[in-house]
C-alpha positions as CSV (number, residue, x, y, z in Angstrom):
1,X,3.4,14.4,-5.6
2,X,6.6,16.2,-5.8
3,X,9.9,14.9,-5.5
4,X,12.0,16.3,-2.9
5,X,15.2,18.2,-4.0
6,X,18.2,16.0,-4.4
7,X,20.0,19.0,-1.8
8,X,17.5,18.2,0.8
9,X,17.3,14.5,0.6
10,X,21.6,14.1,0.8
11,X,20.9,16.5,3.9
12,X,18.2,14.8,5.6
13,X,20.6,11.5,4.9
14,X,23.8,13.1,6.4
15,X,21.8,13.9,9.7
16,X,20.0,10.5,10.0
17,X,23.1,8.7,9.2
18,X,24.6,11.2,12.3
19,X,22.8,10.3,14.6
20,X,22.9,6.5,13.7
21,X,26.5,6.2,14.1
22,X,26.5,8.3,17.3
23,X,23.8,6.0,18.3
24,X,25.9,3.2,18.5
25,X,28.3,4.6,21.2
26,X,26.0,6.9,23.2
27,X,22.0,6.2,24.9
28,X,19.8,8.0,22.6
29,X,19.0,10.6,25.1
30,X,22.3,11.8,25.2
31,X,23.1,12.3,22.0
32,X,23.0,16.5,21.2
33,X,22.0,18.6,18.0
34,X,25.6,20.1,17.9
35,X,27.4,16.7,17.6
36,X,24.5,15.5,15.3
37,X,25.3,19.1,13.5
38,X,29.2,18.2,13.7
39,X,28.8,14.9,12.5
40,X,26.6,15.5,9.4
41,X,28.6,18.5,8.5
42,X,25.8,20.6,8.3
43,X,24.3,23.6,9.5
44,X,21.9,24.1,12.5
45,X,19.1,25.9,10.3
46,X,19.6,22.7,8.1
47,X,18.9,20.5,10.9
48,X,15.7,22.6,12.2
49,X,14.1,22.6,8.9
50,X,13.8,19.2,8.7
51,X,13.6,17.6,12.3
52,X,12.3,19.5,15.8
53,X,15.0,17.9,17.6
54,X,16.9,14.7,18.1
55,X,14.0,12.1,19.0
56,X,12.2,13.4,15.9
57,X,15.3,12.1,13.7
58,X,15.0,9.0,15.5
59,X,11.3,9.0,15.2
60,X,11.5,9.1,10.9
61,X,14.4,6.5,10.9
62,X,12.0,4.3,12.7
63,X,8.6,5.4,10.4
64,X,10.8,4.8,7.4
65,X,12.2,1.2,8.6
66,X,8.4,0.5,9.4
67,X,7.2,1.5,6.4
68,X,9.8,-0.6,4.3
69,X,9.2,-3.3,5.9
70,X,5.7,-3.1,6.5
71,X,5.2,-3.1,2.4
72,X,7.4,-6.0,2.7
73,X,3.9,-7.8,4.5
74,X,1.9,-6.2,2.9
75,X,2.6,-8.3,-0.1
76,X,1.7,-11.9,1.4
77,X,-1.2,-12.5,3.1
78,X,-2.2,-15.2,6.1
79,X,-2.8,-18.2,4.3
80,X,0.5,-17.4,1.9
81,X,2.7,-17.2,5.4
82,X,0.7,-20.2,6.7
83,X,1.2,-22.2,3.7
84,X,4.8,-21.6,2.5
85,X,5.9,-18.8,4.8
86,X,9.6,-19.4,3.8
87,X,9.7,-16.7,0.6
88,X,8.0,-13.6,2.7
89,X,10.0,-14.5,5.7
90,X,13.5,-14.8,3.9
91,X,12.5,-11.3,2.6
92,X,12.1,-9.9,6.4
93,X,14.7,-12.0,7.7
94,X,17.2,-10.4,5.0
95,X,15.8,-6.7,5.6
96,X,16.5,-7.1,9.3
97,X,19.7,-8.2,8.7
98,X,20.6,-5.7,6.0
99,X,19.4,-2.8,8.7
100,X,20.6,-4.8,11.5
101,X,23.3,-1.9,12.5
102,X,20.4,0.6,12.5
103,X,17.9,-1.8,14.3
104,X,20.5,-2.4,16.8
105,X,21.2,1.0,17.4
106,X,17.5,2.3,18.0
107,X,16.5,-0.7,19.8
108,X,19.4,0.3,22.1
109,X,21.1,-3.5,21.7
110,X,17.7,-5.5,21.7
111,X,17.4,-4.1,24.7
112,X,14.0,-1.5,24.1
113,X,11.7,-3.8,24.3
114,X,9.2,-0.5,22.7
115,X,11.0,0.0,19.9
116,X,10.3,-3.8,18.9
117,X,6.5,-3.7,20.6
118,X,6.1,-0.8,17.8
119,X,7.6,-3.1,15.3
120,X,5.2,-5.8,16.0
121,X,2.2,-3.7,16.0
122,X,3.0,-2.3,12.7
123,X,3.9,-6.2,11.2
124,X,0.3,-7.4,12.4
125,X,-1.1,-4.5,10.9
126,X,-0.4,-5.0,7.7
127,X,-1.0,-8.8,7.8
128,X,-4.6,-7.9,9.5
129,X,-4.9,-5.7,6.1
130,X,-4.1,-8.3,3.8
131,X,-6.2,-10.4,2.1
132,X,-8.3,-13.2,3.6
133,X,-11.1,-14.5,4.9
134,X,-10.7,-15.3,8.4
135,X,-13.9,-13.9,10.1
136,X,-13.2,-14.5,13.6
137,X,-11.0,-11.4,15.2
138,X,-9.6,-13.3,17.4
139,X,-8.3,-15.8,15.0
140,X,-6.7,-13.5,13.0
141,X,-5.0,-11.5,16.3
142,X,-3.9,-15.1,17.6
143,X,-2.5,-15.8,14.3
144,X,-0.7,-12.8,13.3
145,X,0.8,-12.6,17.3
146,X,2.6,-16.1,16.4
147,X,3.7,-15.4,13.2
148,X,4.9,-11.5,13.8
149,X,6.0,-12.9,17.2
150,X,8.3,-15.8,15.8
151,X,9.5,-13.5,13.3
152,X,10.8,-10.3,15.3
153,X,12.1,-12.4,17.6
154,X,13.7,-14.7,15.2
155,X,15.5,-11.6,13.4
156,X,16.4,-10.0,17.1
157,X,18.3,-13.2,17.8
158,X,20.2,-13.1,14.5
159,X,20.9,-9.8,14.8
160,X,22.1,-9.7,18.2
161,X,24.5,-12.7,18.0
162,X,26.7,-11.1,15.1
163,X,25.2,-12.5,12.5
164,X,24.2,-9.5,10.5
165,X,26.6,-8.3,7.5
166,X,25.9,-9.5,3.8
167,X,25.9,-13.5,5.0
168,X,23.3,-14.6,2.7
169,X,23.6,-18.6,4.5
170,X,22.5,-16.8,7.7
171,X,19.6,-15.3,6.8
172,X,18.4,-18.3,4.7
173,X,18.9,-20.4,8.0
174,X,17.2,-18.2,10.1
175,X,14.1,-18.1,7.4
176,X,13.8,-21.3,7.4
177,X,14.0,-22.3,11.1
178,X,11.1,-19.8,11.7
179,X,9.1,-21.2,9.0
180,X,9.6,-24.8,10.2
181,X,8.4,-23.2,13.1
182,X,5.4,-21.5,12.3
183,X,4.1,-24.3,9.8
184,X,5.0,-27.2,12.0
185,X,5.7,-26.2,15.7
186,X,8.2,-27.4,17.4
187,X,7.5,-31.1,16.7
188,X,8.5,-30.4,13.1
189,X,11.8,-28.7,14.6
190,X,12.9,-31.8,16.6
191,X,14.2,-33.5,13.4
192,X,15.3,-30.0,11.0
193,X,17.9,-28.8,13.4
């Protein structure tokens, strides 16, 4: 595979990061080329030879968010999540929180509840792709909807009460009250919190 030129990937950058920080002031559907263009410092040529207009920038920040994060659970598997989901948890918990500007942004405040329906979809994926053994389809789609479930919405609520940033304590907290959770319900919550 060839590596893209270091030119095109600082451009490509410039634009998404554009459009990110306009995102946080403006609805999506009003943001235009020409103060994405103004932004980024870059040309409008630039900008057509890599996206086909603005939701197409916001459609590969979201693939690449997915993908990172999706390789994230693609690394456990049910019964590791099941058994001591506190490791693979801490690592989504800490990637929501590291992109929690970003997430915020294209999930319009928490507020597109699409953006994190897509989010889910893509999470169960790659659990339902991981190894096990679990015959019964149903099983598995119950299980991955309450894990990926207590997860996204887990992160959402850290992210949209301020406590993104670099606060390790946070995200370790957060981990470990959704793992309490998914390993032990919410009897094993009445005497952890």
């Amino acid at each position: 595979m060839k590596k893209e030129r270091r030119d095109i990937r600082k451009s490509k950058e410039a634009i998404k990061q554009a459009f990110i920080k306009l995102s946080i002031n403006s609805d999506i559907s009003k943001i235009t080329v020409k103060e994405v263009l103004e932004l980024a410092d870059v040309s409008r040529g630039t900008f057509y030879a890599h996206f086909k207009d603005i939701y197409d920038v916001q459609e590969q920040i979201e693939e690449e968010l997915f993908n990172k994060c999706i390789s994230l659970m693609k690394e456990s598997n049910i019964y590791d999540i099941v058994e001591n989901p506190y490791p693979q948890i801490l690592e989504i918990v800490t990637f929501f929180q590291e992109h929690a500007n970003t997430i915020k942004n294209l999930s319009c405040n928490g507020k597109s509840t699409s953006f994190f329906y897509k989010y889910k979809e893509i999470l169960k994926k790659g659990i339902q792709e991981s190894s096990h053994t679990i015959e019964d389809k149903k099983t598995v789609d119950i299980l991955d909807a309450c894990i990926i479930g207590g997860i996204i919405d887990g992160c959402l609520e850290m992210i949209s009460k301020e406590y993104s940033g670099n606060n390790s304590e946070a995200a370790e907290k957060t981990a470990k009250i959704i793992s309490i959770f998914i390993t032990k319900g919410m009897h094993g919550l009445k005497n952890k919190i």
